[in-house]
N, C-alpha and C positions, 0 to 999 in steps of 0.2 A: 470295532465297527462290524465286520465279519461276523462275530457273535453275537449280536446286538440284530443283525440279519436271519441269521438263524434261528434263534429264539423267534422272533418275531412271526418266522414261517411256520416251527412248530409249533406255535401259540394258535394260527390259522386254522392250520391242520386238523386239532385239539377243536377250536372251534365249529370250522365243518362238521368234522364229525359229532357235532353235540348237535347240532340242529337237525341233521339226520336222525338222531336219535330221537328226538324230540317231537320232529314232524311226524314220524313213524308213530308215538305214542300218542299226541294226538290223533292221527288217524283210526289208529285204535281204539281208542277212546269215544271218537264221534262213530264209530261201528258198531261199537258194545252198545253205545246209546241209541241209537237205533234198532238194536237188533232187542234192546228191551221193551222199547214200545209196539214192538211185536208183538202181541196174545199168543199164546200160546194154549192151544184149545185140548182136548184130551174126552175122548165118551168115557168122563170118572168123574168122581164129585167134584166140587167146585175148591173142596179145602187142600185137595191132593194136588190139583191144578193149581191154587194158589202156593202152597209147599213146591212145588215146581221152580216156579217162576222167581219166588223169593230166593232159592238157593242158586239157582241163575244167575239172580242179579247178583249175589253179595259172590259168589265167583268172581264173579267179572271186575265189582270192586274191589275185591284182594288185589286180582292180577294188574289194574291199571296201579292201585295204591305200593304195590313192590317195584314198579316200573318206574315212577313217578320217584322214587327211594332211591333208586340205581343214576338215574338222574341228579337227584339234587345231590348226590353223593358224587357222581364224576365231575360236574360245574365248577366247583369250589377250584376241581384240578387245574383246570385250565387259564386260572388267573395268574400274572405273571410272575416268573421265578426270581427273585432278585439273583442275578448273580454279581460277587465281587470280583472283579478283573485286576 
């Protein structure tokens, strides 16, 4: 029963903190998107300015797509441990 309590807590815990995580990446996520519909303006041609913007964005989605990895990679953990008693 004690164990059964335990588990349960770090199961919680495990949980919290995945949603932090998560919320955070969302946040991140809804900021990058934003911050790409931004223009991004430059006195240079229009194609160097587009090369800009394109290398911008696809940063951005590396960095949300390895986050998003780190993620679906810690979840799985958190599901419960059988233990035999």
């Amino acid at each position: 029963m004690e164990n059964e309590k335990q588990i349960q807590q770090h199961k919680q815990k495990l949980n919290d903190k995945l949603f932090i995580f998560e919320k955070s990446f969302l946040n991140q996520k809804t900021e990058a998107q934003n911050e790409s519909e931004t223009k991004i303006y430059f006195k240079i041609p229009s194609t160097i300015t587009y090369r800009i913007e394109d290398n911008s964005k696809q940063m951005k989605n590396d960095y949300l797509d390895s986050f998003r990895q780190v993620i679906d990679f810690i979840k799985p953990q958190t599901n419960p441990i059988p233990f035999d008693i």
